[in-house]
C-alpha positions as a LaTeX table, in Angstrom:
\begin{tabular}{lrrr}
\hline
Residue & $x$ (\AA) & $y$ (\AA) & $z$ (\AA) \\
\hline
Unk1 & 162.58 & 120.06 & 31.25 \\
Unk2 & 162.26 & 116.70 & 29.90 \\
Unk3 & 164.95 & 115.08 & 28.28 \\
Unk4 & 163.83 & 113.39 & 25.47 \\
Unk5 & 167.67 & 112.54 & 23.60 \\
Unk6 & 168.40 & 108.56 & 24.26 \\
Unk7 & 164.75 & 107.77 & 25.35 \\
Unk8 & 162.38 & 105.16 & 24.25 \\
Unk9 & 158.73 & 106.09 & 23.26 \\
Unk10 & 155.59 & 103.40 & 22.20 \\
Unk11 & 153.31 & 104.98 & 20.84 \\
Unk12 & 149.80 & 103.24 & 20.26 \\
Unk13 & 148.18 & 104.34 & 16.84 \\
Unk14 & 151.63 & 105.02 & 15.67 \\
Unk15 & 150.92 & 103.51 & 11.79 \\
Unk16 & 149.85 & 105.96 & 10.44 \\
Unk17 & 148.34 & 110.44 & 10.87 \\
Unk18 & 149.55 & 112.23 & 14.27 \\
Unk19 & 150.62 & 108.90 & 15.63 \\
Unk20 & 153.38 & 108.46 & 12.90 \\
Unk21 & 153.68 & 111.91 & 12.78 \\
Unk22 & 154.69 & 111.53 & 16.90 \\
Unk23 & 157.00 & 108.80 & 16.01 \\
Unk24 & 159.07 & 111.05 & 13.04 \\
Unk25 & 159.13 & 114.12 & 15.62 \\
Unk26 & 160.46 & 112.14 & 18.49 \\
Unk27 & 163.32 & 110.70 & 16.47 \\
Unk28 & 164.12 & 113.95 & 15.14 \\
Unk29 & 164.50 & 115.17 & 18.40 \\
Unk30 & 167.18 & 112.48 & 19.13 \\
Unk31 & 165.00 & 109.40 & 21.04 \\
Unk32 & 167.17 & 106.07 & 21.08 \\
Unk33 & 164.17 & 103.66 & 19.47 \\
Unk34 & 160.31 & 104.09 & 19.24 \\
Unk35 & 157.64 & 101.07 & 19.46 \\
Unk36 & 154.76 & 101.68 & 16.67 \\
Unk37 & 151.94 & 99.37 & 18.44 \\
Unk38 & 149.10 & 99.25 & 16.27 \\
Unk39 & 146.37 & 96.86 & 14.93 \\
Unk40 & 147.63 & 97.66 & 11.79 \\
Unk41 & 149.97 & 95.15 & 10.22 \\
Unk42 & 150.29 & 96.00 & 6.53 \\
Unk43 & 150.52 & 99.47 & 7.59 \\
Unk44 & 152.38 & 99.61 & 10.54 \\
Unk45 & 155.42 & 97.30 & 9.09 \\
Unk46 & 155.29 & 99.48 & 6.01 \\
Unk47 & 156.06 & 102.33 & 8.51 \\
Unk48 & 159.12 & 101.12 & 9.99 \\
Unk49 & 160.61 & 100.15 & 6.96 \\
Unk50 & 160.35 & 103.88 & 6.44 \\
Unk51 & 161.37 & 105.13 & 9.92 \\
Unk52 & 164.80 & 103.06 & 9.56 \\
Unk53 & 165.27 & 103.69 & 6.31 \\
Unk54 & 165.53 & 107.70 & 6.97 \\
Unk55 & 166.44 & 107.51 & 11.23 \\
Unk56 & 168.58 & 104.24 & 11.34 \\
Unk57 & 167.67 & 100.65 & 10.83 \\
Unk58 & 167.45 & 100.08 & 14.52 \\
Unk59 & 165.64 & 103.03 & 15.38 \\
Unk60 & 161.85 & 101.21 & 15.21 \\
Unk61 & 160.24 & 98.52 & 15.39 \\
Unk62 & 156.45 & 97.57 & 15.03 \\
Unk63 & 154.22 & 94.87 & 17.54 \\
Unk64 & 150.89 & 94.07 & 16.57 \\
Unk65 & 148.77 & 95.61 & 19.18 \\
Unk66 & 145.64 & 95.85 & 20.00 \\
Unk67 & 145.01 & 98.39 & 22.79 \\
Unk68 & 141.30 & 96.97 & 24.41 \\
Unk69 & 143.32 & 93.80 & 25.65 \\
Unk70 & 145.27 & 94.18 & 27.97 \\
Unk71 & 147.67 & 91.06 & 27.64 \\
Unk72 & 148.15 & 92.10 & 24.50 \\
Unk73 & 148.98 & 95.58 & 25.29 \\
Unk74 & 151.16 & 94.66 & 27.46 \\
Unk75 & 153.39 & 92.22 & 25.70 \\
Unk76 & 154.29 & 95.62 & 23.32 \\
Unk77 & 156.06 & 96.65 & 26.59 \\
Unk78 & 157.65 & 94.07 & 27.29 \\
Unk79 & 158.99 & 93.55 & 23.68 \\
Unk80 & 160.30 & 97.40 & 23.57 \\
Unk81 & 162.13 & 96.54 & 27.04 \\
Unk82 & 163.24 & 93.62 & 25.26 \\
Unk83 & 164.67 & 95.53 & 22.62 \\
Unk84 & 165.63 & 98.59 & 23.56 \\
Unk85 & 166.42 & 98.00 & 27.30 \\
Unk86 & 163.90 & 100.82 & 28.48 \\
Unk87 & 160.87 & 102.83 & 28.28 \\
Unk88 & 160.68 & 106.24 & 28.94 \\
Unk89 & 157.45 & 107.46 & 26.71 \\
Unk90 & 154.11 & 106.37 & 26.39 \\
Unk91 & 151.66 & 108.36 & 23.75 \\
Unk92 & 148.09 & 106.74 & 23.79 \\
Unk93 & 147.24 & 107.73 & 20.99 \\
Unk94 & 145.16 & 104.66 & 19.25 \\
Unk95 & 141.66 & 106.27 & 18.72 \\
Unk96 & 137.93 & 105.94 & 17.11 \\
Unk97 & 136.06 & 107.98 & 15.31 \\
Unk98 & 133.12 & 106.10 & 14.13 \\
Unk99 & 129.96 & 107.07 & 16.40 \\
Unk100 & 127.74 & 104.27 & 14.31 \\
Unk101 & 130.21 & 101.48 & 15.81 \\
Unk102 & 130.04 & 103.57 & 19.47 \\
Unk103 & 130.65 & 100.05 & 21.23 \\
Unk104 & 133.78 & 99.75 & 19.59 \\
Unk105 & 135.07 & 102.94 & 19.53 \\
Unk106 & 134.14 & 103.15 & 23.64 \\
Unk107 & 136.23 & 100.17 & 23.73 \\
Unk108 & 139.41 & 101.67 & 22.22 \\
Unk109 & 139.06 & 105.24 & 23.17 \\
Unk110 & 138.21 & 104.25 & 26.33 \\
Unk111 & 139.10 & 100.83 & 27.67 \\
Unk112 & 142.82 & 101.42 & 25.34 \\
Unk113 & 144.02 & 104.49 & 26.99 \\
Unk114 & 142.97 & 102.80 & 30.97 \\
Unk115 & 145.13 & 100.10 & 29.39 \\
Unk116 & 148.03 & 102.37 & 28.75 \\
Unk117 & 147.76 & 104.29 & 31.81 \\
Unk118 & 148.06 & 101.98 & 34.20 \\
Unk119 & 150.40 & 99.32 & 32.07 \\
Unk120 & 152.99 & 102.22 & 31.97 \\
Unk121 & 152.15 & 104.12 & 35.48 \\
Unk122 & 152.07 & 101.31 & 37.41 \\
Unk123 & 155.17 & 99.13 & 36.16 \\
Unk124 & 156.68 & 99.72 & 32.55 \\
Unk125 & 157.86 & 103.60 & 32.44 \\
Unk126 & 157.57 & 103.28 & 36.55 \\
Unk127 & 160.24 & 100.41 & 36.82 \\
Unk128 & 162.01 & 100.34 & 33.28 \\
Unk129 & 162.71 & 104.72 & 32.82 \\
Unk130 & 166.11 & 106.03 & 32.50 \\
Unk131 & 165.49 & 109.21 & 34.81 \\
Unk132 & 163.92 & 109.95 & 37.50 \\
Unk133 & 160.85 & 110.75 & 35.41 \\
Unk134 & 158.94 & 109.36 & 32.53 \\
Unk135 & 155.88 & 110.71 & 30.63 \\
Unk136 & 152.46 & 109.73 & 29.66 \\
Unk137 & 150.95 & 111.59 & 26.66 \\
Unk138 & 146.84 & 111.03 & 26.23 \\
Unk139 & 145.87 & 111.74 & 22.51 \\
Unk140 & 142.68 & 113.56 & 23.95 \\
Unk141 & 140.62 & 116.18 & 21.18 \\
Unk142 & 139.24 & 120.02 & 21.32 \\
Unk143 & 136.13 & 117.74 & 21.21 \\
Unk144 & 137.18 & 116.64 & 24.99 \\
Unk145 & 137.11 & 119.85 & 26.20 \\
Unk146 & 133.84 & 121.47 & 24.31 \\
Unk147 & 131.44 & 119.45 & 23.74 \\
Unk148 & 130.13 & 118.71 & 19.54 \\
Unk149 & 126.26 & 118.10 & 19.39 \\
Unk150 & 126.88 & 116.17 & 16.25 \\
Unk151 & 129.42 & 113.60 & 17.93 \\
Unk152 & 128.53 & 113.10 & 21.14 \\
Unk153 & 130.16 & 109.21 & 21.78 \\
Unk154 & 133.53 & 109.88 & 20.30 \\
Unk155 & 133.57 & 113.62 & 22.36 \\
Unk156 & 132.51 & 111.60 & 25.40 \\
Unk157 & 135.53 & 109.01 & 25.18 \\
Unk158 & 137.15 & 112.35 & 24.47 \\
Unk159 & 136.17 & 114.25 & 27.72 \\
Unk160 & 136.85 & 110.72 & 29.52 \\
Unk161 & 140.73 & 110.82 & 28.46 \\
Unk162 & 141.01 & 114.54 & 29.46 \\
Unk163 & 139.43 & 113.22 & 33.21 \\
Unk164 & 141.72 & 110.16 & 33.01 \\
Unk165 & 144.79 & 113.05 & 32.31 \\
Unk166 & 144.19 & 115.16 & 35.07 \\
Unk167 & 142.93 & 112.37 & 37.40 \\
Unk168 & 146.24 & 110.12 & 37.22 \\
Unk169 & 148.30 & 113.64 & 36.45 \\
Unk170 & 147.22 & 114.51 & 40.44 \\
Unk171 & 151.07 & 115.01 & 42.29 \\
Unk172 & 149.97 & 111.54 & 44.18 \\
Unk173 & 150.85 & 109.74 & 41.47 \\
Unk174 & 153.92 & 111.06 & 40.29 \\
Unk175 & 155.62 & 111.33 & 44.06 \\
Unk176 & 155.07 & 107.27 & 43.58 \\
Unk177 & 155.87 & 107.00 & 40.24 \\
Unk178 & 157.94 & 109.81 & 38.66 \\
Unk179 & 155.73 & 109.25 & 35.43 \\
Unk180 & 153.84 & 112.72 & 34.22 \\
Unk181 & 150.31 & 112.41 & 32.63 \\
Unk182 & 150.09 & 114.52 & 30.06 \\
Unk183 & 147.20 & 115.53 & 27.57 \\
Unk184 & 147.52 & 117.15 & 23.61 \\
Unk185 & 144.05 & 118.21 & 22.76 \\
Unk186 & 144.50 & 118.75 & 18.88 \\
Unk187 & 141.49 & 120.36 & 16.88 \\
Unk188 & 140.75 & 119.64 & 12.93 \\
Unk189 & 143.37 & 117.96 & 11.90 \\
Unk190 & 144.36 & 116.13 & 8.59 \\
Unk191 & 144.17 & 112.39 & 9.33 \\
Unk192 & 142.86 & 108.94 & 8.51 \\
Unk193 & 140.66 & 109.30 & 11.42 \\
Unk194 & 138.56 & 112.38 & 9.80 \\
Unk195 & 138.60 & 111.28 & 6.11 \\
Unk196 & 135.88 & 109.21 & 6.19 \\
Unk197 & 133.81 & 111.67 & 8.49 \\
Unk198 & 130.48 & 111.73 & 7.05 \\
Unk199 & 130.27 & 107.77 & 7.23 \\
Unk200 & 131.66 & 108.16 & 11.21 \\
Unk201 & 128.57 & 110.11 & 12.23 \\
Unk202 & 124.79 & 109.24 & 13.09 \\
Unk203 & 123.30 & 110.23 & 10.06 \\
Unk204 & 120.62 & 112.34 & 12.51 \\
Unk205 & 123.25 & 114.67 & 13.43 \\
Unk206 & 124.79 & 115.83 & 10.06 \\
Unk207 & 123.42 & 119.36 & 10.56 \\
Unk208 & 124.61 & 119.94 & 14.11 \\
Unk209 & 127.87 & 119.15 & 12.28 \\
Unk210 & 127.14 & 121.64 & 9.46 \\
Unk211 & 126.18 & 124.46 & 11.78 \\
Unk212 & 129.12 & 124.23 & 13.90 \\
Unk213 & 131.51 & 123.99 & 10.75 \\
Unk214 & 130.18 & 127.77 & 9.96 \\
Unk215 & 130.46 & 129.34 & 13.59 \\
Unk216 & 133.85 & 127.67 & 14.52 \\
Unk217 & 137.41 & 126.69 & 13.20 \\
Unk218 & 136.68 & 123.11 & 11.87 \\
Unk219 & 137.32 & 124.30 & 8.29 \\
Unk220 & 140.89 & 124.77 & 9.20 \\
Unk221 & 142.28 & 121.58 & 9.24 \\
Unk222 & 146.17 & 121.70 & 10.38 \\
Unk223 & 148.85 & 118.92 & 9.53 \\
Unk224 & 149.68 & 116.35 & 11.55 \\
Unk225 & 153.16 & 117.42 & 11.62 \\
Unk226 & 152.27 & 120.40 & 13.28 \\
Unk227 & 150.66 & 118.53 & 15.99 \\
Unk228 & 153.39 & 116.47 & 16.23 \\
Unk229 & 155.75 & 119.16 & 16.48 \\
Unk230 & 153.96 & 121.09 & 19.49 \\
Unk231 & 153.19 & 117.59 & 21.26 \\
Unk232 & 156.64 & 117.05 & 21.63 \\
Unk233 & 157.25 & 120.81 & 23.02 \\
Unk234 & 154.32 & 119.69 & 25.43 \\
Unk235 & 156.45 & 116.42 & 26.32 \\
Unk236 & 159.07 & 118.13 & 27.54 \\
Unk237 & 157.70 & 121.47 & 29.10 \\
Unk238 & 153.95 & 120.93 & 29.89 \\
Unk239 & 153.24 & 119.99 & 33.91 \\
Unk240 & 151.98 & 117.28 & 35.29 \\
Unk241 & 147.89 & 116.93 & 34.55 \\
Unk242 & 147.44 & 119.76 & 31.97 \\
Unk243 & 145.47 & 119.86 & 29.06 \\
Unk244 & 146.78 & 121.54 & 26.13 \\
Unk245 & 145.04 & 122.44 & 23.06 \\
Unk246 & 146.52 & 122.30 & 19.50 \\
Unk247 & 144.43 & 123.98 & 16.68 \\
Unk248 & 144.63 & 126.30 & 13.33 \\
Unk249 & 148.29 & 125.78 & 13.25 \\
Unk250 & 148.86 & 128.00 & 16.13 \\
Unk251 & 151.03 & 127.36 & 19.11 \\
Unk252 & 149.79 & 125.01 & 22.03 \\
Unk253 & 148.12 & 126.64 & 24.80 \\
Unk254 & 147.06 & 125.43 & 28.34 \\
Unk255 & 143.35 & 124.62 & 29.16 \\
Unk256 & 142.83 & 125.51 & 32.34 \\
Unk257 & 139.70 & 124.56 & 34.44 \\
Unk258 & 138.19 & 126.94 & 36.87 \\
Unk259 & 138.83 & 126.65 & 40.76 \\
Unk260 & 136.89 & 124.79 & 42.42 \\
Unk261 & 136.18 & 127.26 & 45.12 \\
Unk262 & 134.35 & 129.50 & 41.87 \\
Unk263 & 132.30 & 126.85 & 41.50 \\
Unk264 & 129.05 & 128.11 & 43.17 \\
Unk265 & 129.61 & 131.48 & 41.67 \\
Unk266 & 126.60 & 130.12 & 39.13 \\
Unk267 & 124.13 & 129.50 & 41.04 \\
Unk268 & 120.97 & 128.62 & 39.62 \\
Unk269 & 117.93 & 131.08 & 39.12 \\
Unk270 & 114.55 & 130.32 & 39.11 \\
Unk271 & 112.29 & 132.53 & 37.22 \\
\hline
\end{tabular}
């Protein structure tokens, strides 16, 4: 099990919906200080005040952040190191949902979580953890594991961050590093991110959207707390390059891809 009690967790996104939510769950569970690194300034100073105010005034603190540069990314880490003398946690969980502005939301989705990856795999939660092992959590979506005709950009950043999970969660990696890559996959969730939904999709795809809304769960949207709350279960239990999925308010379970050697078992047929 991973320790979480004394650590120190940045979490990108963390102003506001699950990454807040993240932030709140991880102090609960006893971490020493948390980074909120967002683009957010209004709203992410607004949520430290409130962290402090009910965890401790030193628990947070909040760095203007903007994930797609790197620089910039990377001065958060060195701040929290700064600060709190460590970094054990990374959660990339700064996302896009906005297929009309697909360039930027590639950008963040995308370009953000490489960022994080290999900013924190490479040297921050490689050379500055406590342990002998550190953790990477990917804010990835049931839309990166089944694919959502009526969103196909933001499921394809989506399905990137679930590669980019398993890819970097290979044992290679951690023998080197001692960090774990880790993916939550949450489904409909309450969150800034999905308010606005019917202004974040092409306006040709609205009935894909509709039809899939009748034959599926999307109508049950759980809290963010609830993600939260399992995310952090997944933090400390979950293996190295798994992929669990977080919907209806129902415990987290593992998505597992098939073996490669059943591959060929569909084969195609030509009729």
């Amino acid at each position: 099990m991973f320790e979480v009690i004394d650590k120190v967790a940045l979490i990108t996104g963390g102003a506001s919906g699950i990454g807040l939510c993240y932030a709140k769950e991880l102090l609960r569970n006893g971490v020493k200080g948390v980074t909120i690194a967002d683009i957010d300034v209004k709203v992410g100073e607004h949520a430290v005040e409130e962290l402090n105010k009910e965890f401790g005034a030193t628990k947070a603190i909040f760095i203007k952040t903007d994930v797609t540069n790197k620089d910039n990314f990377e001065a958060a880490f060195i701040q929290t190191v700064d600060v709190f003398k460590s970094v054990d946690i990374l959660v990339n969980n700064a996302g896009i949902y906005n297929d009309r502005t697909w360039e930027k939301e590639v950008e963040v989705n995308i370009r953000g979580t490489i960022n994080g990856i290999i900013l924190g795999l490479e040297t921050y939660l490689k050379k500055f953890k406590q342990a002998d092992e550190a953790v990477i959590i990917n804010t990835a979506s049931i839309a990166g594991i089944r694919a959502g005709a009526w969103m196909p950009i933001y499921g394809s950043t989506k399905f990137a961050i679930t590669g980019m999970t398993q890819c970097w969660g290979d044992p290679f990696h951690f023998q080197r590093t001692g960090v774990r890559v880790v993916a939550v996959c949450p489904g409909g969730t309450h969150t800034p991110l999905f308010e606005a939904e019917n202004y974040s999709l092409l306006p040709e795809y609205m009935d894909a959207q509709n039809l899939a809304s009748e034959k599926s769960g999307l109508k049950h949207r759980q809290s963010p707390e609830f993600v939260a709350t399992e995310a952090v279960k997944i933090m400390k239990y979950a293996r190295n390059g798994t992929l669990w999925v977080v919907e209806c308010s129902e415990p987290a379970y593992q998505f597992i891809l098939p073996e490669r050697d059943t591959f060929k078992n569909n084969k195609l047929v030509e009729k």
